[in-house]
C-alpha positions in Angstrom: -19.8 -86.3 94.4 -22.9 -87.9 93.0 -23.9 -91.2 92.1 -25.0 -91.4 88.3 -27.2 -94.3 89.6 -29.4 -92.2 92.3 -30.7 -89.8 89.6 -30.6 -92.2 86.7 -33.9 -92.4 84.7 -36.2 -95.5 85.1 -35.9 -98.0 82.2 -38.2 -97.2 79.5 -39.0 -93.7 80.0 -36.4 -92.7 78.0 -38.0 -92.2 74.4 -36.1 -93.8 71.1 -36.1 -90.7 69.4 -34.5 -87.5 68.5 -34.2 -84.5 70.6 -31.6 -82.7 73.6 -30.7 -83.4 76.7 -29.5 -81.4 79.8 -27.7 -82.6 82.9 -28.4 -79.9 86.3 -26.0 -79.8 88.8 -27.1 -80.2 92.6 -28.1 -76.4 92.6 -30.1 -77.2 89.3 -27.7 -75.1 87.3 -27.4 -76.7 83.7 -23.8 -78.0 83.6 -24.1 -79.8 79.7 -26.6 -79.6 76.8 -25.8 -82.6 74.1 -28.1 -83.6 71.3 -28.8 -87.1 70.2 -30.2 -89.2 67.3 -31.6 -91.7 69.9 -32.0 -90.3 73.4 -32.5 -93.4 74.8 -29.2 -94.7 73.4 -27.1 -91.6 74.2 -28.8 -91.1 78.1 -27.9 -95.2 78.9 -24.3 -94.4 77.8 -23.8 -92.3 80.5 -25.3 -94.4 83.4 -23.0 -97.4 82.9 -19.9 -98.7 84.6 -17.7 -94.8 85.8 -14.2 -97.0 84.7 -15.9 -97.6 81.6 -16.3 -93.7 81.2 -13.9 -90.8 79.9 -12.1 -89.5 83.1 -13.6 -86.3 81.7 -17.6 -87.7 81.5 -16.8 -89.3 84.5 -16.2 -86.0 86.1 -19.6 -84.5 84.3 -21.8 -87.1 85.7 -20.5 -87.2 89.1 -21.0 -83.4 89.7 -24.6 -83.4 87.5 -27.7 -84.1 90.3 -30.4 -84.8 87.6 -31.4 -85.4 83.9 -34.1 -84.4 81.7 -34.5 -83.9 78.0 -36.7 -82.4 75.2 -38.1 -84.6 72.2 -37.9 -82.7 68.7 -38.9 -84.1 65.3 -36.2 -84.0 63.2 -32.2 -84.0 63.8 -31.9 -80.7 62.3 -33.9 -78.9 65.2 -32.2 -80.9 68.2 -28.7 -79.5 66.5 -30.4 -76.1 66.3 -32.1 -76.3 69.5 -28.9 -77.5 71.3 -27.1 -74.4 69.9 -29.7 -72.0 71.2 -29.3 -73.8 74.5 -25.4 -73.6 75.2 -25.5 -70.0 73.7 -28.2 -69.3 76.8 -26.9 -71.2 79.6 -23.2 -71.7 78.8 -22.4 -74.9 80.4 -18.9 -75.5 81.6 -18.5 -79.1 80.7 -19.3 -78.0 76.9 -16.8 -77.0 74.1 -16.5 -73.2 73.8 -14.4 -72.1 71.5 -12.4 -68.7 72.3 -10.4 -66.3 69.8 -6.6 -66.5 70.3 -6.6 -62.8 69.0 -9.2 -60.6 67.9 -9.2 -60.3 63.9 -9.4 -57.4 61.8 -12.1 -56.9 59.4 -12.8 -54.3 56.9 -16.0 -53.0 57.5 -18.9 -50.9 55.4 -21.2 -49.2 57.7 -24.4 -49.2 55.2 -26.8 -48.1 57.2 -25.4 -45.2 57.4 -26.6 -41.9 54.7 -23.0 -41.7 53.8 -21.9 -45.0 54.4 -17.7 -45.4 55.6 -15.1 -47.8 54.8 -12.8 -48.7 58.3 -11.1 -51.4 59.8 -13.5 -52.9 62.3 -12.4 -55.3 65.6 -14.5 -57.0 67.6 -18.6 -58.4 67.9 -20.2 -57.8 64.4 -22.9 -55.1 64.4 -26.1 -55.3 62.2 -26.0 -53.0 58.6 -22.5 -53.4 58.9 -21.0 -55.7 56.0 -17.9 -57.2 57.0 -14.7 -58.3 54.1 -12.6 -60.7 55.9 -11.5 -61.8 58.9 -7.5 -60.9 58.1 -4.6 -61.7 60.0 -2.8 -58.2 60.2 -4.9 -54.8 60.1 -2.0 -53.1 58.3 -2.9 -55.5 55.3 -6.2 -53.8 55.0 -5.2 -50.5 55.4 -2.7 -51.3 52.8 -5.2 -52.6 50.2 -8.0 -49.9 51.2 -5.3 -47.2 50.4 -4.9 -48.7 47.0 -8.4 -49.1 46.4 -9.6 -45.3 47.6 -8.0 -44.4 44.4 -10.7 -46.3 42.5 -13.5 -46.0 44.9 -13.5 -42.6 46.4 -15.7 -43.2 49.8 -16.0 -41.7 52.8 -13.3 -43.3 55.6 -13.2 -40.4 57.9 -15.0 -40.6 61.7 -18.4 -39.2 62.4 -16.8 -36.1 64.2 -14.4 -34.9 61.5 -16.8 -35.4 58.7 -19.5 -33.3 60.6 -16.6 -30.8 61.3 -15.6 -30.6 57.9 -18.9 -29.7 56.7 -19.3 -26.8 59.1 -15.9 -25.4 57.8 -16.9 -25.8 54.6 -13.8 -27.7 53.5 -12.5 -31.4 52.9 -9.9 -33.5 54.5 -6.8 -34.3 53.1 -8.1 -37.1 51.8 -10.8 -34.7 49.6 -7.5 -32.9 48.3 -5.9 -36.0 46.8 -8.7 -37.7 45.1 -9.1 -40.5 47.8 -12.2 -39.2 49.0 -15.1 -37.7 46.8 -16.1 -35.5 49.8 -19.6 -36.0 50.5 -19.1 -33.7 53.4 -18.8 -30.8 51.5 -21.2 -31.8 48.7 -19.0 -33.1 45.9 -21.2 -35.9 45.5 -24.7 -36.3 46.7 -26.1 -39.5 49.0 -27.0 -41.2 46.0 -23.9 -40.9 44.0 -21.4 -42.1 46.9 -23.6 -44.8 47.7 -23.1 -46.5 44.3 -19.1 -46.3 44.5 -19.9 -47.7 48.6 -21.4 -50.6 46.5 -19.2 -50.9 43.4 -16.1 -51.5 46.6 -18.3 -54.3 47.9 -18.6 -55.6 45.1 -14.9 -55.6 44.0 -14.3 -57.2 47.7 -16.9 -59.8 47.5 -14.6 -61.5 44.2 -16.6 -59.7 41.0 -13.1 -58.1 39.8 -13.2 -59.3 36.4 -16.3 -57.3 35.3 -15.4 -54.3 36.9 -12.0 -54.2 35.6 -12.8 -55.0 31.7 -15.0 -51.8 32.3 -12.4 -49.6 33.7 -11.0 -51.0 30.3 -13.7 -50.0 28.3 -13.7 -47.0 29.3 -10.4 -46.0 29.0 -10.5 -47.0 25.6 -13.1 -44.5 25.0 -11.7 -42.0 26.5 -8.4 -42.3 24.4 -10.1 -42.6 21.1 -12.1 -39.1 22.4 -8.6 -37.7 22.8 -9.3 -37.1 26.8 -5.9 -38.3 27.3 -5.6 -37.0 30.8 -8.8 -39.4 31.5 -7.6 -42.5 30.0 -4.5 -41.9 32.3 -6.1 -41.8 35.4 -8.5 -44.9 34.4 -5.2 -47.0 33.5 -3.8 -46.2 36.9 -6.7 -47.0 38.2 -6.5 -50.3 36.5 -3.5 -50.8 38.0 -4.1 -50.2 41.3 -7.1 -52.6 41.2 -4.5 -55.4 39.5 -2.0 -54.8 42.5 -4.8 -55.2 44.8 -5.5 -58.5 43.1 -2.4 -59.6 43.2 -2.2 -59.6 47.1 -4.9 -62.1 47.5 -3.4 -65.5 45.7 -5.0 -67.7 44.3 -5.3 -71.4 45.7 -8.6 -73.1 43.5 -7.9 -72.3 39.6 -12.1 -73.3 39.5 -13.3 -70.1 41.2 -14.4 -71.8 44.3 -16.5 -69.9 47.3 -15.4 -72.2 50.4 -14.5 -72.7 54.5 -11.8 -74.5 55.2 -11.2 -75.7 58.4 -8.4 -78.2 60.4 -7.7 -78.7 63.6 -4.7 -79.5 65.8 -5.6 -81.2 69.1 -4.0 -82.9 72.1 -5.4 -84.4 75.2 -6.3 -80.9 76.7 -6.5 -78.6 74.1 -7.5 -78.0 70.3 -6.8 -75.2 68.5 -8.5 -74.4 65.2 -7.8 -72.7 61.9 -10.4 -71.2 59.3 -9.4 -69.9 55.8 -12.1 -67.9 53.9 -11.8 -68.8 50.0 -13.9 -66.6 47.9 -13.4 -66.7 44.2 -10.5 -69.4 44.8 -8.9 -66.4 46.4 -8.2 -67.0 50.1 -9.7 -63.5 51.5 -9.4 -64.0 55.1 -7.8 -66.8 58.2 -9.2 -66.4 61.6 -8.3 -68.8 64.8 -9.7 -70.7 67.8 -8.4 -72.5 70.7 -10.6 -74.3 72.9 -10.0 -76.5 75.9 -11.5 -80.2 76.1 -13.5 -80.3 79.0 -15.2 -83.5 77.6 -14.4 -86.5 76.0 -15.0 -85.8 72.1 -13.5 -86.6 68.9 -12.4 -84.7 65.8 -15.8 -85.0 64.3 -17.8 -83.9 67.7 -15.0 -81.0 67.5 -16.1 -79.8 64.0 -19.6 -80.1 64.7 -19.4 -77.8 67.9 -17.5 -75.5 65.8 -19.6 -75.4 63.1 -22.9 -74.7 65.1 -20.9 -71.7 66.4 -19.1 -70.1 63.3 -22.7 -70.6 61.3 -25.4 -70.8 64.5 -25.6 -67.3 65.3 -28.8 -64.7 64.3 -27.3 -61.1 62.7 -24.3 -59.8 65.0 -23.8 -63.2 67.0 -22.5 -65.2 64.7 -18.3 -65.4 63.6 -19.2 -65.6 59.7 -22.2 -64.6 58.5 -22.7 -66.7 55.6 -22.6 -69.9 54.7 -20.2 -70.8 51.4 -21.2 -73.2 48.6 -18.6 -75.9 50.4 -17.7 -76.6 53.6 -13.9 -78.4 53.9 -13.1 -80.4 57.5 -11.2 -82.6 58.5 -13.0 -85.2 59.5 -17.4 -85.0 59.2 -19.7 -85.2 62.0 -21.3 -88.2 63.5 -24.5 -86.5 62.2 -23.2 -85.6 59.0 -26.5 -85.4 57.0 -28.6 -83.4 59.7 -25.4 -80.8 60.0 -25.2 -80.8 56.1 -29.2 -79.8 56.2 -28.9 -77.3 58.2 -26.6 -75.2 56.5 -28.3 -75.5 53.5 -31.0 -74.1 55.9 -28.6 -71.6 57.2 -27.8 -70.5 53.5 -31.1 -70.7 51.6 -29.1 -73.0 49.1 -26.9 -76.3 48.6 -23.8 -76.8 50.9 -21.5 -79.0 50.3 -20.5 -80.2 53.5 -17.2 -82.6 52.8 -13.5 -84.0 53.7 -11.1 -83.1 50.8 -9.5 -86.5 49.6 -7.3 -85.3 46.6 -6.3 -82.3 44.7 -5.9 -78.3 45.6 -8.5 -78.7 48.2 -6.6 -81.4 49.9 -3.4 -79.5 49.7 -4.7 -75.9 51.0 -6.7 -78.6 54.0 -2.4 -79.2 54.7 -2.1 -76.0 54.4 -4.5 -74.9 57.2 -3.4 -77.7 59.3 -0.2 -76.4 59.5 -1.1 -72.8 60.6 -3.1 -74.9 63.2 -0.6 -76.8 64.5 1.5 -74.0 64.6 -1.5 -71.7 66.7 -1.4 -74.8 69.3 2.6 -75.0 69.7 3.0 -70.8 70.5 -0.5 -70.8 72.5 1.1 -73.1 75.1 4.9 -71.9 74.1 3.1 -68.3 74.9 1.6 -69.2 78.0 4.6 -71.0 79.2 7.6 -69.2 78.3 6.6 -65.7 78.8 8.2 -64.1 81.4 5.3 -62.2 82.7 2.7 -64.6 82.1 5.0 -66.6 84.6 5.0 -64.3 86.9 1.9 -63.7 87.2 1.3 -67.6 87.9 3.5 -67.6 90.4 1.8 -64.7 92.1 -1.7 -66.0 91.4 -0.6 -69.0 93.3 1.5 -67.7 96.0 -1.7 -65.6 96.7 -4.1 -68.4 96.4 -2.3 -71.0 98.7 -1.1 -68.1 101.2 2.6 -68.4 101.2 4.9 -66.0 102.1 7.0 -66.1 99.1 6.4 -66.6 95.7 7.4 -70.5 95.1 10.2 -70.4 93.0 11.3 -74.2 93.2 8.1 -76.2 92.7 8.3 -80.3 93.3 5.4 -82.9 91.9 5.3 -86.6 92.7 3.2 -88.7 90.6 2.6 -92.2 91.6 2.2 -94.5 88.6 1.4 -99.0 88.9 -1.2 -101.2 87.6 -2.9 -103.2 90.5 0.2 -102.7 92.7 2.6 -104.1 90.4 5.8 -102.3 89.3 4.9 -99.2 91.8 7.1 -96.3 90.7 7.0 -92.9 91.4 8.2 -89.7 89.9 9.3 -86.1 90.9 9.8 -83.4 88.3 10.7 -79.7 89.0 10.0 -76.5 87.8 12.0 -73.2 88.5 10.6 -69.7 87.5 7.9 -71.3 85.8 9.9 -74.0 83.5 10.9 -77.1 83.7 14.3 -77.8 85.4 15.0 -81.6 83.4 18.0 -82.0 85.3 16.7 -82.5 88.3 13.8 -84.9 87.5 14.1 -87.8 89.8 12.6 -91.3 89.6 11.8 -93.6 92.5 11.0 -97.4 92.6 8.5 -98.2 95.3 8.9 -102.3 96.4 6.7 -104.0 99.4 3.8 -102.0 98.9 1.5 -103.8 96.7 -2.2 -103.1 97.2 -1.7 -100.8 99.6 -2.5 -97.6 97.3 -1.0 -94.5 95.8 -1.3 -92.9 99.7 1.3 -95.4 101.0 3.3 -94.8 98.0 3.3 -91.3 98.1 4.1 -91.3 101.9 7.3 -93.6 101.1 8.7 -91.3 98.3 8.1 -88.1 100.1 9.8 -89.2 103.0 12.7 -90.7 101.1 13.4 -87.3 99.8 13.3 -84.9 102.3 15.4 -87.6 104.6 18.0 -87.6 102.0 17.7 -83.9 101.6 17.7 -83.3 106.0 20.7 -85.9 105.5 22.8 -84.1 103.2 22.0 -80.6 105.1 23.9 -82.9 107.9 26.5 -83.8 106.3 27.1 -80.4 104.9 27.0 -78.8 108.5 29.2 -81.6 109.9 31.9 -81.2 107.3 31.8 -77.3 107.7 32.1 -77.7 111.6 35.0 -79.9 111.1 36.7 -77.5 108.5 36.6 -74.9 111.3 38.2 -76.6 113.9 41.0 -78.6 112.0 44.3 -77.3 110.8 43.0 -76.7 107.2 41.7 -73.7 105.6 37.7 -73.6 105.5 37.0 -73.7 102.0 33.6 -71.7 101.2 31.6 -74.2 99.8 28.0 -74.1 99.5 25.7 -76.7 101.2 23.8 -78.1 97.9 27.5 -78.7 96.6 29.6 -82.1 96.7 33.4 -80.6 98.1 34.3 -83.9 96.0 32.9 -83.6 92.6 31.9 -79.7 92.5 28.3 -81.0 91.4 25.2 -80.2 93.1 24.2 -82.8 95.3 20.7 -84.9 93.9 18.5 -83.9 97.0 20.3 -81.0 98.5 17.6 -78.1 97.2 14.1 -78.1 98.9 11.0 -77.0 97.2 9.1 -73.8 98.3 6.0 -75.9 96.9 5.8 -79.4 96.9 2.7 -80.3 94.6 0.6 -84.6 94.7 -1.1 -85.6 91.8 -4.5 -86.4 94.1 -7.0 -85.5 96.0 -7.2 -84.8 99.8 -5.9 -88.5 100.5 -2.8 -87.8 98.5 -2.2 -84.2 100.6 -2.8 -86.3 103.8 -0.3 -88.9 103.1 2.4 -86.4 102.0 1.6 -84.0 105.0 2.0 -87.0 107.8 5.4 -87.5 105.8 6.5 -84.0 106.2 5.1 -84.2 110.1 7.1 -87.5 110.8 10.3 -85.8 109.2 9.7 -82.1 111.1 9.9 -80.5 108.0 7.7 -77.2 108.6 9.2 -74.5 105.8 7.8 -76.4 103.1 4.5 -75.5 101.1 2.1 -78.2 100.2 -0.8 -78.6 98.1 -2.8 -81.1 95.7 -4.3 -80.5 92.4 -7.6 -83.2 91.7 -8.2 -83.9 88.7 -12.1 -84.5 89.3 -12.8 -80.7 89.0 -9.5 -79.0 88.7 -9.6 -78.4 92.7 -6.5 -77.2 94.6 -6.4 -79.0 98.0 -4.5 -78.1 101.4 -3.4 -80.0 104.3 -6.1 -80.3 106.6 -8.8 -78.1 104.9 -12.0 -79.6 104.3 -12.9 -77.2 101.1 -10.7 -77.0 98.1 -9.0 -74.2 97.0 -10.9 -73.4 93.5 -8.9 -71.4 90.7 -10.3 -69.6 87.6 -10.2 -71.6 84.7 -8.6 -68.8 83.0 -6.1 -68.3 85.7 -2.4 -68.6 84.8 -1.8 -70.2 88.4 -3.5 -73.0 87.5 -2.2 -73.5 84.2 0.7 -74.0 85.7 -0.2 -76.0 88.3 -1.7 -78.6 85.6 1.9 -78.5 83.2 3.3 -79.4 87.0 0.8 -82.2 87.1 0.7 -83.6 83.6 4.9 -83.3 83.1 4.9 -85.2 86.6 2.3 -87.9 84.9 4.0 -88.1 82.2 7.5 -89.0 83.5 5.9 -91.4 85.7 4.2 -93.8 83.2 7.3 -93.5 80.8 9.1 -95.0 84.0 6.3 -97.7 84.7 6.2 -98.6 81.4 9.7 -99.0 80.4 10.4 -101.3 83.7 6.7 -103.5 82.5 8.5 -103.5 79.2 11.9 -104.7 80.8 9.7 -107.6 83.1 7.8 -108.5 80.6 10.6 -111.3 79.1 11.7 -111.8 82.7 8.4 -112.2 85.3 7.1 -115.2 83.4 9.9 -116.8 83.7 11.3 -116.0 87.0 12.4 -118.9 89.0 12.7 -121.5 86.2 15.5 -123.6 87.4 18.3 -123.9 84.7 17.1 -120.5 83.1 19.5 -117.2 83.4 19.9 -114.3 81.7 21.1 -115.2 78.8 18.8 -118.4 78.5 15.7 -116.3 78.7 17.1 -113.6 75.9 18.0 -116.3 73.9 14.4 -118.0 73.8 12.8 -114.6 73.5 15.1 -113.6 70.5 14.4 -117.1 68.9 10.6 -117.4 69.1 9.8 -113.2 68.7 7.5 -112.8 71.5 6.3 -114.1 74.9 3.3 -114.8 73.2 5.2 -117.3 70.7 6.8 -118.6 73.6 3.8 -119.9 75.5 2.1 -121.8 72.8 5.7 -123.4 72.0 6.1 -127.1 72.5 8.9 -128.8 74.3 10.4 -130.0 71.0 10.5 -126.5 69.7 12.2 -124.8 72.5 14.8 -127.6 72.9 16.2 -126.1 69.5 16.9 -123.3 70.5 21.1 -123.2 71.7 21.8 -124.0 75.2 18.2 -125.1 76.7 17.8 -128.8 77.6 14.9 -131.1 77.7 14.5 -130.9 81.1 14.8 -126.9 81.1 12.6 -127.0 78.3 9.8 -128.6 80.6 9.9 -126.3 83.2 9.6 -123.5 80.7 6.1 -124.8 79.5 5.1 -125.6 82.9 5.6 -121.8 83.9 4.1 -120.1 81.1 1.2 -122.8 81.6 0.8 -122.1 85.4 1.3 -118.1 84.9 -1.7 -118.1 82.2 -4.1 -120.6 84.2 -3.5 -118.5 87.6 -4.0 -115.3 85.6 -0.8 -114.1 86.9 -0.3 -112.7 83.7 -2.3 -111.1 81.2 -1.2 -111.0 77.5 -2.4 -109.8 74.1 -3.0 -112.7 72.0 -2.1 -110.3 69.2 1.8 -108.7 70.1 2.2 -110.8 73.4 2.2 -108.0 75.4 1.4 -108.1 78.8 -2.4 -105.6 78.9 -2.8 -103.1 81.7 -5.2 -103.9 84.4 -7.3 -101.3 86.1 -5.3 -99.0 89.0 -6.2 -99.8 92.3 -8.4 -97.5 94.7 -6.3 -95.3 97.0 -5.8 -96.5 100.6 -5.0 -94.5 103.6 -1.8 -93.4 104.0 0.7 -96.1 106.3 1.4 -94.7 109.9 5.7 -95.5 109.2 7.8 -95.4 106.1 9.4 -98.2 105.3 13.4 -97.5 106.6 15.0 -98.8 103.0 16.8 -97.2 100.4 15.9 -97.8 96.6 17.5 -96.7 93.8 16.6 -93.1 92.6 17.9 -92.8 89.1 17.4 -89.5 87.1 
């Protein structure tokens, strides 16, 4: 791990002015391209305190070696320049966004003599114009079908149209009127090329005109008696007004528009795109991404705009630019992103956040499908039976055990500065999470002795309870066989007495630390001091994602994309999570009760009472003697030693409060220390 300060850049040689920046790894492999307004504002951001950083930047500039940078002129080419860049090197610490699913699209191949109408997955290709994204391919193959009675083209492959010219006779297709049969000469090059472009047309919003001409026409064609003509145009009509009607409208004003919303957590984003032309929502595509950096909801858009628009021909996702842009949320750069679209599009874009209205209602809209593309993306991941599976085997492969491990344990240790030490252990069976038999620990006597000693208490409070109860199982089976009662076939993991299963009587095939190799360390010397040898363990760092093993000096490094360690992290982060929720429901609990520990003449019910009367501990403190002698039940001379406290817990700094709620702020976490050579031989209370 490197220190940001060895490869830091000396003090004004940074320039004040626009341009990109790129940190290199130790092997001088670009790991992150970012753009700035000022460089020399953005660079000094990143060389400053680490536990002032992102845990995520503080990851980036620990593993980058160096840092250099390029000066542009204007804002507009550092954002274009820093597209180019990630699209070229493909950093891993910068936001790539990746389909959930690939999305159909009806595509014209115009470069073609006889160009084809087909539904089209996949990279876009140059002289191809593409009509959509949609969200199900039989809903183009069900509008085409209606709209091959209008516009006759070619559909068919390259093979069977070549065939059917050398047979001399049509498809199917050429026998019903859907096609006008190019292949055999029905209609020359030039002919089927203007009903190729009268389709695109149609698809591109310009039904009205073409539809008070099919009008026309059939009008004309009636008054000329050509009855059978004016039939087939009014079906026609008809099929082109069914057509319509599939594609609702959402902006009465005839709007051509992008709108975009996002649904994000701590790890993940997931992003939704509706295509309005003509205020006709024509097609929705999606995006998840993973946050490998600190960003917000503007840097989000901003990303994702430089990659749906950044693209030259068949790189880019959408390519063209609408007259407005709809986000969420705008861009720290708003006017340089808004400049280059217009650059992108050869014309004004609106670039905007919907505040009122339609627009604000279909920006709902598209939140919605968002959120919902984030909750079955990790619902998907984590509830499908195969995708567990093949977790389990990535990681019974990866950390060489013999068996897949169907029971996996985490312990989490969670405490600010060594106060209110608690730990947690969660479990997941098959894949999911077994609630029932989360357990919580409360760690006492180790204050400033680190997460190691803490870890090395709880592990070995569990696995002695759980050798304990194997014991006491064995001992009352033994006695069963030899007294004068019948043996009852009880299982070992059950209580004879209640018919429940006993809190510790299960062992893990994996147990899995939040940490590093300090964390392993400690738990391994727990295992060792207990003899516990059929146990798995391993640690998962958050620093890089690295899978550690006892007494390997090399982590174990997993595929981002692999399923193993996508469930190693839900292991991690449900085992983080359930620790703090403990931690800070008993800081909530001592909050009212460690400031005013060891007043004499103030209980329980004292202490509620002057909370309840003055609102907060806050209120409390600045309180005079006077005051808190009104309150029921609390004498002068208790009233005293009340101020007295508070005043000697805020001059010590024993206690740290928010002059704004009262609440008592969270300090820094320690550093981890090594692990302690004994376990402290006490029981604490282990509530689930």
């Amino acid at each position: 791990m490197a220190d940001p300060a060895s490869y830091r850049p000396a003090p004004g040689s940074i320039p004040d002015s626009p341009g990109v920046y790129r940190f290199r790894d130790e092997h001088g492999r670009i790991i992150y391209v970012g753009k700035a307004r000022s460089l020399r504002a953005r660079l000094s951001s990143y060389f400053q305190d680490l536990s002032n950083l992102h845990p995520r930047t503080q990851t980036m500039v620990t593993t980058a070696a160096s840092a250099e940078w390029t000066v542009v002129s204007t804002e507009v080419e550092a954002l274009q320049l820093e597209y180019n860049w990630i699209k070229e090197f493909d950093p891993r610490f910068n936001i790539r966004y990746r389909d959930d699913k690939s999305y159909p699209s009806l595509a014209v191949t115009l470069d073609e003599q006889f160009p084809r109408l087909q539904v089209m997955r996949g990279p876009k290709k140059k002289g191809v114009r593409y009509f959509g994204p949609y969200a199900h391919a039989w809903a183009i193959r069900e509008t085409l079908d209606l709209l091959l009675r209008v516009f006759p083209a070619r559909t068919c492959s390259a093979g069977v149209f070549k065939r059917a010219g050398q047979v001399g006779r049509p498809c199917l297709l050429g026998y019903i009127g859907k096609c006008s049969a190019p292949c055999v000469g029905r209609v020359d090059a030039e002919t089927h090329r203007q009903i190729v472009e009268d389709f695109c047309d149609f698809m591109a919003g310009q039904t009205g005109p073409y539809l008070r001409r099919l009008e026309k026409e059939m009008q004309v064609a009636a008054a000329a008696q050509d009855y059978e003509r004016a039939a087939r145009l009014r079906d026609d009509i008809k099929a082109l007004e069914r057509a319509v009607e599939k594609q609702a409208v959402v902006l009465g004003d005839g709007t051509d528009a992008d709108v975009i919303a996002l649904a994000e957590d701590p790890l993940e984003a997931a992003v939704q795109i509706f295509y309005v032309r003509g205020g006709r929502v024509r097609g929705q595509r999606g995006w998840v991404v993973d946050k490998v950096e600190d960003v917000s909801t503007g840097d989000l858009v901003e990303h994702f705009l430089q990659q749906l628009y950044g693209g030259e021909g068949g790189d880019t996702w959408n390519d063209s630019v609408p007259r407005e842009v709809l986000v969420p949320d705008l861009p720290e750069d708003a006017p340089a992103v808004a400049a280059w679209l217009r650059e992108r599009r050869g014309g004004n874009v609106d670039l905007r956040v919907p505040q009122r209205g339609e627009k604000r209602a279909l920006m709902e809209t598209v939140a919605r499908n968002a959120q919902q593309a984030l909750a079955l993306h990790k619902t998907k991941r984590g509830s499908d039976l195969t995708t567990r599976s093949v977790a389990l085997q990535e990681i019974q492969e990866a950390l060489l055990l013999d068996d897949a491990p169907l029971r996996i344990e985490c312990y989490d240790v969670s405490h600010i500065q060594g106060s209110d030490v608690v730990a947690s252990m969660v479990v997941f069976e098959d894949g999911l999470a077994r609630k029932s038999e989360y357990r919580r620990f409360v760690v006492k006597g180790l204050a400033g002795r680190g997460d190691t000693a803490s870890l090395y208490e709880v592990i070995s409070r569990r696995f002695r309870r759980h050798l304990e109860q194997q014991s006491d199982a064995a001992a009352a089976a033994a006695d069963g066989a030899v007294g004068a009662g019948p043996v009852t076939d009880v299982p070992s993991g059950i209580d004879p007495e209640t018919g429940r299963p006993r809190r510790f009587a299960y062992p893990p095939n994996l147990v899995v630390v939040d940490g590093g190799a300090p964390q392993v360390a400690a738990a391994q010397q727990a295992l060792d001091a207990l003899g516990v040898t059929d146990v798995a363990l391993c640690g998962l760092a958050k620093r890089l994602e690295e899978v550690w093993l006892p007494r390997d000096s090399h982590p174990v490094v997993l595929p981002r994309t692999s399923e193993g360690l996508y469930l190693l992290q839900r292991v991690r982060d449900e085992a983080h999570r359930f620790a703090i929720a403990h931690h800070r429901q008993r800081r909530s609990k001592a909050m009212t009760s460690s400031a005013l520990d060891g007043v004499p003449g103030l209980g329980e019910t004292r202490r509620t009472s002057l909370i309840k009367h003055f609102g907060s501990l806050k209120r409390l403190s600045t309180a005079t003697v006077e005051e808190i002698v009104e309150v029921p039940g609390v004498g002068r001379r208790t009233a005293e030693a009340v101020v007295s406290a508070l005043a000697l817990q805020t001059s010590s700094g024993g206690v740290a409060v928010n002059t704004a709620t009262g609440e008592i702020l969270d300090q820094p976490p320690v550093r981890a220390e090594p692990p302690v050579d004994d376990s402290p031989d006490r029981e604490q209370e282990d509530t689930p």
